[in-house]
N, C-alpha and C positions, 0 to 999 in steps of 0.2 A: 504494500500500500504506500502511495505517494504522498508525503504529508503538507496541505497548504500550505503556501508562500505567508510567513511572518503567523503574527500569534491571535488568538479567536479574541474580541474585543467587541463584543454588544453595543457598546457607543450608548451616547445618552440618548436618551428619546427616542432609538429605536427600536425596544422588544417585541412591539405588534407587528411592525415590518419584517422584523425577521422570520416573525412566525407565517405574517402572508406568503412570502416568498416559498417555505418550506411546505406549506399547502398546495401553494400553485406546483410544485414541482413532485410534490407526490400525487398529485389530482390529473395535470396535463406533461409530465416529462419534462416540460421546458417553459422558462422563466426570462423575461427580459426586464435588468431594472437601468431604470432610467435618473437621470437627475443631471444638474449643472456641477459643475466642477467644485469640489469639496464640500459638497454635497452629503455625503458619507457611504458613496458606493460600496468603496473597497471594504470601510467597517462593517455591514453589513454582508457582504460575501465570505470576509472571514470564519465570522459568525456563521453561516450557514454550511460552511466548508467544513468548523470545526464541531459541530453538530452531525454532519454525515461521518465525518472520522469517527466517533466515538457511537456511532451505528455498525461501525466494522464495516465502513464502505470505500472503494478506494478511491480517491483524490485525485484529480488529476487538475491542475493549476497550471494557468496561462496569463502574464502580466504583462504586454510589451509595452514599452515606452515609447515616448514622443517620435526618438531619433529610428527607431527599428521600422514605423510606416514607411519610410526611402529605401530598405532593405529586401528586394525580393528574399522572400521564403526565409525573412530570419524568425519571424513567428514558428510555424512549422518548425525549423529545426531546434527553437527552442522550449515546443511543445514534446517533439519526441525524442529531446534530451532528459527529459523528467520520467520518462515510460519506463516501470521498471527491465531491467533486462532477458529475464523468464518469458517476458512477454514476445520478444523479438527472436527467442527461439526455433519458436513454432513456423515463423515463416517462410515461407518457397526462396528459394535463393535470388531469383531477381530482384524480389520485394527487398531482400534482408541487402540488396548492394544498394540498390534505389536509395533505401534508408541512411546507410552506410555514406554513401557519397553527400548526402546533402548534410550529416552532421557529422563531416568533415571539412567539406567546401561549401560553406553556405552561401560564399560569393565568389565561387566559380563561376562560369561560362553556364549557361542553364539547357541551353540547345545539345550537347549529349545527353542528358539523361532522362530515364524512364520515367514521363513523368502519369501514366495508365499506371505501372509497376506500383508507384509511391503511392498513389493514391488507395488503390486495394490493400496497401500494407494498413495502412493510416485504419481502413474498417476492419481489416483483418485484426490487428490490437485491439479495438475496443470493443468486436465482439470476443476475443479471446481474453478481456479482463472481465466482459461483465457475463460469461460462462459461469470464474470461479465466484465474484461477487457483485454489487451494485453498484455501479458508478456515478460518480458525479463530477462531470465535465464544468472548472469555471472558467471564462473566459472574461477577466477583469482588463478596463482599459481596451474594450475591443475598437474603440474610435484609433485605433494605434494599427490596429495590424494591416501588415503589406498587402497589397490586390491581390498576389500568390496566395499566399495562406488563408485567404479570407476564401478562395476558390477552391482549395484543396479544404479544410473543413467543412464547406456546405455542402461539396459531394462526397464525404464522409459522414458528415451526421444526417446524409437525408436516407443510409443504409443501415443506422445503426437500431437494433433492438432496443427494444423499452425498457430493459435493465440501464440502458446508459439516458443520465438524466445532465440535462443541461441549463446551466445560467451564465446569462451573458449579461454585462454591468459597459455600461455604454453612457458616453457623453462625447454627442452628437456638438461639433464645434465649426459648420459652416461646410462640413464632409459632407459627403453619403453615409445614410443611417446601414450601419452592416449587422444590427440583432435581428432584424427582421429575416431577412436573407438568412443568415445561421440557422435561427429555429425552425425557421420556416412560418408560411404566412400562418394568421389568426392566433399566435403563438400571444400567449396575455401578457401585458407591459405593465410593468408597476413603476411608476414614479416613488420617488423618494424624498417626502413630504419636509418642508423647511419645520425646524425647531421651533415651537413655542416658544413664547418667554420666559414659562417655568424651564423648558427643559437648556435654554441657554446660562437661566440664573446658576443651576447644577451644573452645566459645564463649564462654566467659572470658575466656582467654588472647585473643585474637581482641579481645575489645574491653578489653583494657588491665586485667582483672581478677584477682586471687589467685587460681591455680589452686589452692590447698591449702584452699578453700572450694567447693571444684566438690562430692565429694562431698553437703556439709549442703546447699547449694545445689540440688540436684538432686532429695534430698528433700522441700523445703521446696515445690518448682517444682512437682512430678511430672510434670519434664521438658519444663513449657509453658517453651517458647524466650523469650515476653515476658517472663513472668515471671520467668522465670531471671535475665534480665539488670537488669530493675528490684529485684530483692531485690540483686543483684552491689551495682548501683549504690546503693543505699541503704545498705551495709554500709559499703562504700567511704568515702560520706559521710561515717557513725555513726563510724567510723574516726578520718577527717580532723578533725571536729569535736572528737574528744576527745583529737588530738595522737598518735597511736599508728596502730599498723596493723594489720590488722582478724584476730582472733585466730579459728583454724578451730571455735571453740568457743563462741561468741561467739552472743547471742540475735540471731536473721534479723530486724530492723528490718523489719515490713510495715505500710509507712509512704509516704505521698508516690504515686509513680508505683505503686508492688508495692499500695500496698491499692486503688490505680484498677483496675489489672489482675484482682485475686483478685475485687473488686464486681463488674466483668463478667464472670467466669468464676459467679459466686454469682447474677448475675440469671437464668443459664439455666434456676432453680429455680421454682416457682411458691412465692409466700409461705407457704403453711401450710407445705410443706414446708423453707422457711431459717428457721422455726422450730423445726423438730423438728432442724435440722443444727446451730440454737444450740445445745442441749442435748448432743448428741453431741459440739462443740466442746469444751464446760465436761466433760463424764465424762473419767475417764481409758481406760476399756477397755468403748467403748460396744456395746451390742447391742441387738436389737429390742424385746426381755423389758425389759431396763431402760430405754429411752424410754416403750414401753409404761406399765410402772409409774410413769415422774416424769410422765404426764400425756400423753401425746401418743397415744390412742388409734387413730390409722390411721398409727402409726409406717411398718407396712409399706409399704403405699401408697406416702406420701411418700418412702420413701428411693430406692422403685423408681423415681419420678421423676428425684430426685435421680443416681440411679446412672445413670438414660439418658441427664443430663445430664455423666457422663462425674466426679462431682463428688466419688461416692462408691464403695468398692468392699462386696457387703455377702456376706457368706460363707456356706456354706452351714450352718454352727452359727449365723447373724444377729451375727456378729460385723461390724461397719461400721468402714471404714476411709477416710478419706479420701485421694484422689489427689495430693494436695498439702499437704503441712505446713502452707502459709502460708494455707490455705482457713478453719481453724477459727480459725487467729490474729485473723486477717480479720474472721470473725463475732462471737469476743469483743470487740474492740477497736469494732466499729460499733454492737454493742447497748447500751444503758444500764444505770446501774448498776442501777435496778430492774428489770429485764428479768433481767442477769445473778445478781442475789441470790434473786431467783425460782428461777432455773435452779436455781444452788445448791442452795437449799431443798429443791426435789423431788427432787433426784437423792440428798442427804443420806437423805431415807426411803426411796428407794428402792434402793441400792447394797446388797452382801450382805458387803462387804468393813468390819470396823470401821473400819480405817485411814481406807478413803476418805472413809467415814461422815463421822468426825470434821474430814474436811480439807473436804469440800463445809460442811460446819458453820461453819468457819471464814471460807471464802470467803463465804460469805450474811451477813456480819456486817462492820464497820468499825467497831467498837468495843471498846477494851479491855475483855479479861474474865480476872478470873485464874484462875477454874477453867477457861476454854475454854483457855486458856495452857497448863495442865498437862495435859493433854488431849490438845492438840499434842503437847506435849514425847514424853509415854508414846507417844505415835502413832512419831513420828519412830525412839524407842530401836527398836521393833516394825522400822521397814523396816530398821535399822541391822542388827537377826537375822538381817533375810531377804536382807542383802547390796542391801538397793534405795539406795545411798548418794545416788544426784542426789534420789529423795524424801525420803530425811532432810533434805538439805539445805533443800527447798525448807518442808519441814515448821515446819525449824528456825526459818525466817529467818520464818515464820508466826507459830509460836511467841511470836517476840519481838518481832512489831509487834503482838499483842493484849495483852501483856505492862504491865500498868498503869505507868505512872510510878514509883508508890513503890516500885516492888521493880525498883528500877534494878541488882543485882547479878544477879539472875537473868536479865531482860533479857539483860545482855553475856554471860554463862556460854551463854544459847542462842543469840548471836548467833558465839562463837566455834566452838563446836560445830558450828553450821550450815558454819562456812567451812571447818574439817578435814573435814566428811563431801563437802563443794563439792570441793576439794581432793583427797580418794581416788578421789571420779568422776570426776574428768578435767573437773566445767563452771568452768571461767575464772571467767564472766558471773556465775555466783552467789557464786564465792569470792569475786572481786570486790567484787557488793555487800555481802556481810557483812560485809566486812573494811574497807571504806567507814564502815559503820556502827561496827562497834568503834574505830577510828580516832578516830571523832567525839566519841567518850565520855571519857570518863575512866577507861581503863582502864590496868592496869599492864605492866609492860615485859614480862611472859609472854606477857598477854593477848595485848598486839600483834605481841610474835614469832611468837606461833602462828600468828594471824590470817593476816600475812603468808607463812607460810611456806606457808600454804595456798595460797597467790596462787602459789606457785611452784609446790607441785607440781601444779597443776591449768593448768601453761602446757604441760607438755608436752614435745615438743622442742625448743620457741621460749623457751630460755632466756638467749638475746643478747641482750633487752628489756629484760630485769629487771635491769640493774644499779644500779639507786636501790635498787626493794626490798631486795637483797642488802645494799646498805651502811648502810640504816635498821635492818636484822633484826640485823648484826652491832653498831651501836652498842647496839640496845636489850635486846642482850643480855649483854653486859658486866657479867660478875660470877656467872655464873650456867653454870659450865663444859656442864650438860646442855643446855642450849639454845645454846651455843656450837658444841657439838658439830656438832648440828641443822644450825645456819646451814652449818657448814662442811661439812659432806657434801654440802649442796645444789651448794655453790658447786664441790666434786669432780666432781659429775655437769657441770655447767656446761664445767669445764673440758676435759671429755673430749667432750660433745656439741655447744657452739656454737663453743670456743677450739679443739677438735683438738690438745691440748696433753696428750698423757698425765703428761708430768710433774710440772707442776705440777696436776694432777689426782689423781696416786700422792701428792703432798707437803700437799695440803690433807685428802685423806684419811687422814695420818699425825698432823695436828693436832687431825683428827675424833677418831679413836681416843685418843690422848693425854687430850681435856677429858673421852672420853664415861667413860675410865676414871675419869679424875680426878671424875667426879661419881658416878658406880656407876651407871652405864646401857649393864649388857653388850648389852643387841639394837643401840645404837647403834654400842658397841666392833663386834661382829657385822658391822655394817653396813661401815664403816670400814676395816675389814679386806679385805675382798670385794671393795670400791674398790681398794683396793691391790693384789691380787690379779687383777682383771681389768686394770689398768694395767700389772701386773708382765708377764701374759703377751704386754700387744699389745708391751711394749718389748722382749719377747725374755729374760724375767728368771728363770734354771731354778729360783730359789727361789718361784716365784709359787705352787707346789702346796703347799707347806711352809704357806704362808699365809694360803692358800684353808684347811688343815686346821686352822689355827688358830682361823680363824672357823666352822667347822665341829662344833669341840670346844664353842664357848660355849654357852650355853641360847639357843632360838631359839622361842619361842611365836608368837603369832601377829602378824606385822610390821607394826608400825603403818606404815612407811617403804613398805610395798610386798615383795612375794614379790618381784618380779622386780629387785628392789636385796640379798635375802637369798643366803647362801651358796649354799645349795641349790640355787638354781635357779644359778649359778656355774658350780656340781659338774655341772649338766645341758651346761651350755653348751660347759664344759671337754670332756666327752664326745662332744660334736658334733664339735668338734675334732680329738679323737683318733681320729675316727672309729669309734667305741663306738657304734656307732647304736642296737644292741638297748636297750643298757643305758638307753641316753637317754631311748629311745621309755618302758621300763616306769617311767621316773620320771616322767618330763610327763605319765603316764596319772594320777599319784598326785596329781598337785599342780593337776590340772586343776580337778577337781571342789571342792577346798580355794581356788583364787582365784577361781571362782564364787561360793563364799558371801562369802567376803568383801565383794562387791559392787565391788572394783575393775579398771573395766574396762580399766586398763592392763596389769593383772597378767595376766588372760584374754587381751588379745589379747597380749602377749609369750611365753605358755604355745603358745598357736596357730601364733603365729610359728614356735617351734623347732619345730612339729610339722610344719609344713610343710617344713623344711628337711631333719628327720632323714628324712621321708617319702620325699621324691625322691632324697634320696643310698644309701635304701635303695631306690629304682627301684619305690616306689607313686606314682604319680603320681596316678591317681583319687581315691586317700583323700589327699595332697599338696594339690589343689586343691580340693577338699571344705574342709580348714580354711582354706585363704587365702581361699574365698570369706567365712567366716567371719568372721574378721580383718578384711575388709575390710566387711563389712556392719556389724561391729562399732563399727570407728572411725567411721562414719558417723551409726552412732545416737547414741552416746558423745561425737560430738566430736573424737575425738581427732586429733592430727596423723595428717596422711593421708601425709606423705610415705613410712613405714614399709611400714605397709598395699601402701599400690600396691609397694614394691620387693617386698615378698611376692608379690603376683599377678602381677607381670611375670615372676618367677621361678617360679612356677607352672604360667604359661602359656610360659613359655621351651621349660621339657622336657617339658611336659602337655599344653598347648591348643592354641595358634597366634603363631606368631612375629610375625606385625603384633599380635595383641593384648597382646602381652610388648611390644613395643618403645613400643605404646601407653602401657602401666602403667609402661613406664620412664622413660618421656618428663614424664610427670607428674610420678613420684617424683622427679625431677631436680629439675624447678621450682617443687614443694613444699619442698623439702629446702634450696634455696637461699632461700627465701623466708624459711624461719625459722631461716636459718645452720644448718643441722646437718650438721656437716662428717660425721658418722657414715654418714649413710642417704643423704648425697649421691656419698659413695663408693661404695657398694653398691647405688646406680642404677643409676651409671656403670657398675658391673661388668654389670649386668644387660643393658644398652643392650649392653655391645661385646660380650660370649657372642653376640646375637640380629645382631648387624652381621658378629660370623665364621661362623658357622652359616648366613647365607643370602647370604655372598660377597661381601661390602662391603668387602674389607681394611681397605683405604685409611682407610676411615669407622672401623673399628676401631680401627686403630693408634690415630688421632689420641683416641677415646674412652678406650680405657685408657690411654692414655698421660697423660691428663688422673687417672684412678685412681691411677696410679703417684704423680702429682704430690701428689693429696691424701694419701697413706699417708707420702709420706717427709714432706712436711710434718707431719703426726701424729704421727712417727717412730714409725712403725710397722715392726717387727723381725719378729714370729713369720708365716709365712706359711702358716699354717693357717689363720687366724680370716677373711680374706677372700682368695680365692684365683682371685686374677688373673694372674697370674703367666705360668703354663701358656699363656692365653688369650695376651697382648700378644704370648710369644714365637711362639705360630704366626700369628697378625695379621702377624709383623716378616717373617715366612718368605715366608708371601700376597705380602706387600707388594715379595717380591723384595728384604729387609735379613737375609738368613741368617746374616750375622756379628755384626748387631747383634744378634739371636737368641741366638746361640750364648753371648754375653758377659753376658744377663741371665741364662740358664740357669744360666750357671757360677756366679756369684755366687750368686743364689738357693739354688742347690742345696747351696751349702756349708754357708747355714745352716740350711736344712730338716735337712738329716744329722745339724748339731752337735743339734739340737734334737730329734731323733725322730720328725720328721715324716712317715712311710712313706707316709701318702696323698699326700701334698704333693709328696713326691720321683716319682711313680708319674707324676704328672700332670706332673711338669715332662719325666720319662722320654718320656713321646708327645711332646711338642714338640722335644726333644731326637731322637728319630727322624725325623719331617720335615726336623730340619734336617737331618739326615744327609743325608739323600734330596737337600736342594737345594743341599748341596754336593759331590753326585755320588758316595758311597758308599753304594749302594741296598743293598748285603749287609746291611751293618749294622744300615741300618736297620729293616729285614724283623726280623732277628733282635732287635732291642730292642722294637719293638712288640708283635714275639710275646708275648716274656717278658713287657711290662708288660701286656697282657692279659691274660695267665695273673695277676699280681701285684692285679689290679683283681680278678679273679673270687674269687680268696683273699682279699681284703678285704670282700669283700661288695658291691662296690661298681657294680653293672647298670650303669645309665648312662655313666660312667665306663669300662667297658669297652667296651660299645656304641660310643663315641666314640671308641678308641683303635682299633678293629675298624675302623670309619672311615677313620683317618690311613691303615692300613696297605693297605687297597683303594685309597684315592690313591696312594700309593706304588708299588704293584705296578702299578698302571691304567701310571703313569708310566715303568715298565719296561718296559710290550708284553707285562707277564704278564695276560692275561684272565680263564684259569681262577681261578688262585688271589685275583687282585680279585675275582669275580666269587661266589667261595667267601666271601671277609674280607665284603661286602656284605649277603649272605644271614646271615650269623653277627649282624651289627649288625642286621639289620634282624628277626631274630629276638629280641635280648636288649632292641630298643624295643620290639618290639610284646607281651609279658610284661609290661615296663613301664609300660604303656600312655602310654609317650612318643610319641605321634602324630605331632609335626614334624618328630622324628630319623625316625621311621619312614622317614615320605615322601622325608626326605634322604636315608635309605639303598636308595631303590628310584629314586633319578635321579644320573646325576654328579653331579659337584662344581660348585657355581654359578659357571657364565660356564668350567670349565673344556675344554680343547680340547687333546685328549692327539695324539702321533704317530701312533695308529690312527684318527685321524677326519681329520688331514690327508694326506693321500696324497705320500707320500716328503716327507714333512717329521718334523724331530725334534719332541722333544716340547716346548710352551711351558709356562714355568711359567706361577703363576695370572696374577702379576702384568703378565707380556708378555700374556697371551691379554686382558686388561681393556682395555690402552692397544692391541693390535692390535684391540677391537671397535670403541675408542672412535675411532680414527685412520679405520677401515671405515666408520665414517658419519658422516664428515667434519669430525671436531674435528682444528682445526690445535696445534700442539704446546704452543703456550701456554691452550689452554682444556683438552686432556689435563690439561698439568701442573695447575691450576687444580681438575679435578673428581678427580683423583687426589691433590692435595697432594704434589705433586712442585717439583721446580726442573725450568728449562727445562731445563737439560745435562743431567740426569738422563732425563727422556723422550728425546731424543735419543739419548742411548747408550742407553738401554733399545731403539728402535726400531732401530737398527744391528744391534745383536742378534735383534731376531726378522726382519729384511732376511737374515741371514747363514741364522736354520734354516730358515725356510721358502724360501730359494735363487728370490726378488724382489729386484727394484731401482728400486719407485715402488709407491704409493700403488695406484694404478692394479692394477699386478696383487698386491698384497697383500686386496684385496675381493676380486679372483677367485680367491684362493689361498683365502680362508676360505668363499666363497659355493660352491667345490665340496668344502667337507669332508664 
């Protein structure tokens, strides 16, 4: 047996492909997979190759490369250099010289030899391999092989028996297609479907990359695997190189490795047509009508090329999109300057938009002009109306490199402007450079506070990085209490998102308001206030409404700082809290369409955020993941930290979608969130993760998750436990886990201060965990009767889900009792108030037990196990000794032990032995 070329590598995201392929080739003989170049052909043929090996099938692998297509018959001869030699025994001597001579002189003279001879050898071999067993012929890279060999295989495999199975991995690059031809016609084509975002986040993380660039990443790819990870890797670089680490906002370096990859993705084009794709690179919002008009008269044509090669997508209004961000990057960066000032040019008279007019104007020019400067400038104010801030920016920073020398003040005036509009969009990269460039000037201590401050708020939630900027913006503000102010609000936000310090975040916020009075700048006073106010509440402070309404009272026009730093949206968030959902939902409808114009896209995705939230707690889950899909397409286009985004669609998908795809989007949001220290959204991962680890019966996994929550809030010193509500969750995790007194001791506490504080939702939810534990300290009355009532208590709060879940507890409970009906009644109720909901993963949990659970009516005269015994009695039933229990459970050994004494006693065993027959007859 022949063994594939290189090692069996499943690749991410693709184990249903592989297993398609292994169907079609046990179903039809022969497979054709298709895809663009790095793609992940080869990984997936491995995969299937080393799948057939370990079937005891023999192997036969074919991989030519680029330079062997020029090569008569170097394919062939180094396809049956790989044949074992047993096999070439058997041959007639003509066949066995035929063979002989061509892998010896593969680039001899070809006109001596037997080439009838070679051909019957070539069938002769692979029915005399697939005699002794089943073969499987791959031919990877077939867009490679010589016109020879590609002749000699198809009249070979159109003779060969159905023991020899074939796949052929082809990337079609402006050639003739040659899978077809091999297999023969009607032979089934699989393409090889681009990476998700999840599955590019995993191939990130996987080869040592910032998941919190998986999102941009993904875009930039459109999902090609090589791709992905050469843009990773050049970021990484761009990164390393400039001392810092690599910001999710940050321009995709397609450069090095990424512009060799997107060149072979761009060759599958025919030239006229990566002409007409330059041009659609340089537009901003290309369609057929507008190439059309910059000159490209068989626009259409070309793109339909273009699109077969996978390269472009083109809509049915001829709007053209490409498949990869970094394709058009690609093709501006490989054209030259006059190619691209061309571009320019034409698209300038032919766009229908002024703005872009003026911007393609600019771009076809290198030379200061200072009417085309003011031109700019007007242009840029125009996207500033329309809310378009990243093109102001980029206007801006246009602006003031056509900007002649002598009018060096206007220059900086539009280089600082560029960085505040850099700065409201959320792009880093552009803040950055503008503020680079002010820096460089001679500008004064405003200018560069400004500058800088842009730098900050266009980082995002990555504001652990910034403490130089911080301490440059604070000296060079000195004197100047309104731009003190400024500095200091920043550094407020700072301390509540990367330090986790509300108090010194409530205390910089009180120096804020102090300068911004002391200079008459009430929207900062405003702002200041709101800081204070949202730090009063997480520390538990019942004056925090007093002044939240203070800030409230001041004038509030339109927030240079951001809506989502202003009172009002506060007043929204407060209401989330108090579980005000109506109320909350009619205000985010008001303010929705007001931080759209603005053009800041943080404001929009934190408006979408609460909508998601108050969505689900009001039990719509449809219109719930509707905005998080939102939110999170958002911050991809935008930039913006992702770690937010994903805790929004893990929770989405928590109570909406699917609990692997929640645990997915949690799993991210974690390693985003710790990437750019935000102790914020790195708690509220975690909450997310351990809901999805007790919902599908992970205790153990829970506990240890929130318990990791708990740590980050008292670190926080976090008091109010409305604002993240974990709480409820760890105490039924401690229950699972078989710790009902540890339960019982967080309830107590908790719950004293939810009461002092008014918390009714809060206490409601701690009330269901408080019934479990009842139950698993052996007063089932009770506990019936409080689940009841806090059912009743959820349904008068408005609160679906919530009650749904508590419907839940109380069917475990009675299940626990050997009541059936009335579990069987509490089940139907929950799985009625999910499915209203349209929470589909409670549904499904409300129509199967409890995971991994195993009550006294399923074992026959045994009492009932809690969850935590029925786990370590599966885990003990297939053969994990007490220290690898303890170990997947996070146990102590004594611990497992007494645990196992105890369910030895209910189920009435005494070995190992009859405890698997004690559970294999329940």
């Amino acid at each position: 047996m022949v063994a594939a070329t290189g090692h069996a590598d499943t690749s991410v995201g693709h184990g249903e492909l592989i297993k398609a392929v292994d169907r079609a080739l046990t179903t039809h003989g022969r497979a054709l997979l298709t895809g663009p170049a790095g793609a992940g052909k080869t990984e997936v043929v491995r995969a299937v190759a080393a799948a057939a090996e370990k079937r005891r099938e023999t192997v036969l692998c074919l991989a030519p490369e680029a330079a062997d297509q020029w090569i008569p018959e170097a394919s062939a001869a180094a396809f049956l250099a790989s044949v074992p030699c047993d096999a070439l025994e058997q041959l007639s001597g003509p066949q066995r010289t035929a063979i002989a001579l061509l892998r010896r002189e593969a680039d001899a003279p070809r006109a001596g030899r037997d080439h009838i001879a070679l051909r019957l050898a070539v069938v002769e071999i692979l029915r005399t391999l697939a005699a002794r067993q089943p073969v499987l012929l791959v031919l990877d890279n077939a867009q490679w092989l010589d016109a020879e060999s590609t002749d000699l295989l198809r009249f070979a495999l159109r003779l060969t028996p159905p023991r020899v199975r074939v796949l052929v991995a082809e990337c079609v690059q402006g050639g003739v297609p040659v899978g077809e031809p091999l297999c023969g016609p009607g032979v089934l084509a699989i393409r090889v479907p681009p990476l998700g975002a999840d599955e590019v986040a995993e191939l990130l993380l996987q080869h040592g990359l910032p998941a919190r660039l998986a999102g941009r990443i993904h875009q930039a790819s459109g999902g090609n695997p090589r791709l992905a990870l050469a843009l990773g890797h050049s970021l990484a670089e761009a990164a390393e190189a400039r001392d810092s680490s690599a910001h999710h906002a940050d321009t995709l370096p397609v450069s090095g490795q990424a512009r060799e990859v997107a060149r072979r993705l761009l060759a599958a084009a025919p030239a006229p047509a990566r002409r007409t794709l330059l041009l659609a690179a340089l537009a901003t919002r290309p369609t057929i009508s507008l190439l059309r008009r910059a000159g490209r008269p068989d626009a259409e044509t070309e793109l339909a090329e273009a699109e077969r090669a996978a390269l472009v997508r083109v809509g049915e209004d001829g709007t053209v999109e490409f498949t990869a961000g970094a394709l058009p990057t690609a093709l501006a960066a490989d054209a030259g300057w006059p190619e691209r000032a061309a571009g320019h040019a034409a698209l300038a008279a032919a766009v229908d938009d002024p703005v872009q007019a003026v911007r393609h104007r600019a771009l076809a020019v290198d030379t200061p002009d200072q009417w085309l400067a003011t031109e700019i400038t007007e242009a840029a104010a125009a996207c500033r109306r329309r809310g378009q801030r990243a093109l102001a920016a980029e206007l801006g920073l246009l602006a003031a490199e056509r900007t002649p020398s002598w009018l060096a003040g206007e220059e900086l005036a539009r280089l600082v402007t560029a960085a505040e509009d850099a700065g409201w969009a959320g792009r880093a990269d552009l803040a950055r450079r503008a503020t680079r460039a002010v820096l460089a000037r001679d500008a004064s201590p405003a200018d560069r506070v400004r500058a800088r401050l842009a730098v900050i708020d266009a980082a995002g939630q990555a504001l652990g990085a910034l403490d130089e900027t911080f301490a440059h913006a604070m000296d060079e503000a000195a004197g100047d209490p309104s731009l003190q102010a400024a500095v200091q609000l920043r550094i407020a936000w700072k301390h509540n998102l990367s330090d986790g310090d509300p108090v010194r975040s409530r205390d910089a916020a009180a120096r804020a308001g102090a300068l911004a009075a002391l200079g008459g700048d009430q929207v900062a006073e405003a702002m200041a206030l709101t800081v204070r106010a949202r730090m009063g509440r997480i520390l538990g402070d019942p004056g925090a409404e007093a002044i939240l309404a203070e800030a409230l009272a001041l004038p509030a026009p339109e927030v240079p700082l951001g809506m989502r730093n202003a009172p009002q949206y506060l007043a929204v968030r407060h209401a989330l809290f108090d579980d005000g959902l109506d109320d909350a939902r009619r205000q985010l409808m008001v303010l929705l369409p007001a931080v759209q114009r603005t053009g800041s896209a943080e404001d929009v995705f934190e408006v979408l955020r609460s909508l998601t939230e108050v969505e689900l707690r009001s039990g719509r889950c449809e219109a719930a993941s509707a905005h998080a899909r939102r939110a999170l397409d958002l911050t991809i286009d935008a930039g913006l930290s992702p770690g937010p985004a994903w805790y929004v669609a893990a929770m989405a998908e928590a109570m909406g979608g699917s609990f692997a795809r929640a645990e997915g989007y949690a799993r991210r949001g974690i390693q985003a969130s710790q990437e750019e220290h935000d102790q914020v959204f790195l708690s509220r991962s975690l909450h997310a993760l351990g809901l999805v680890e007790l919902a599908t019966g992970e205790a153990a996994k829970a506990v240890a998750t929130l318990r990791r929550v708990a740590e980050l809030e008292a670190a926080q010193q976090v008091v109010d436990p409305s604002i993240l509500r974990w709480h409820g969750e760890l105490a039924e995790a401690l229950i699972a886990a078989d710790a009902p007194d540890e339960a019982a001791r967080l309830l107590a506490s908790v719950r004293t201060v939810a009461v002092g504080l008014g918390r009714t939702g809060v206490v409601a939810a701690l009330d269901r965990a408080r019934g479990l534990c009842l139950s698993a300290q052996g007063d089932a009355d009770a506990a019936v009767h409080l689940l009841e009532t806090t059912a009743q208590r959820f349904d008068a709060l408005r609160l679906p889900l919530e009650r749904g879940r508590t419907l839940l507890a109380l069917a475990r409970v009675e299940r626990r009792r050997r009541r059936r009906a009335p579990a069987r009644a509490a089940l139907r109720a929950a799985a009625e108030v999910f499915d209203r909901a349209g929470a589909t993963p409670w549904t499904e949990l409300a129509g199967e037990p409890a995971p991994g659970e195993i009550t006294g009516a399923q074992l026959p005269g045994a009492a009932t196990l809690t969850d935590a015994e029925t786990r370590l009695a599966l885990l003990v039933s297939q053969g994990a000794s007490n220290q690898e229990a303890a170990a997947k459970l996070f146990l102590s050994v004594k611990t497992v032990e007494a645990r196992l004494t105890r369910i030895y006693q209910k189920l009435d065993v005494r070995s190992r032995a009859q405890l698997v027959t004690a559970l294999r007859t329940r």
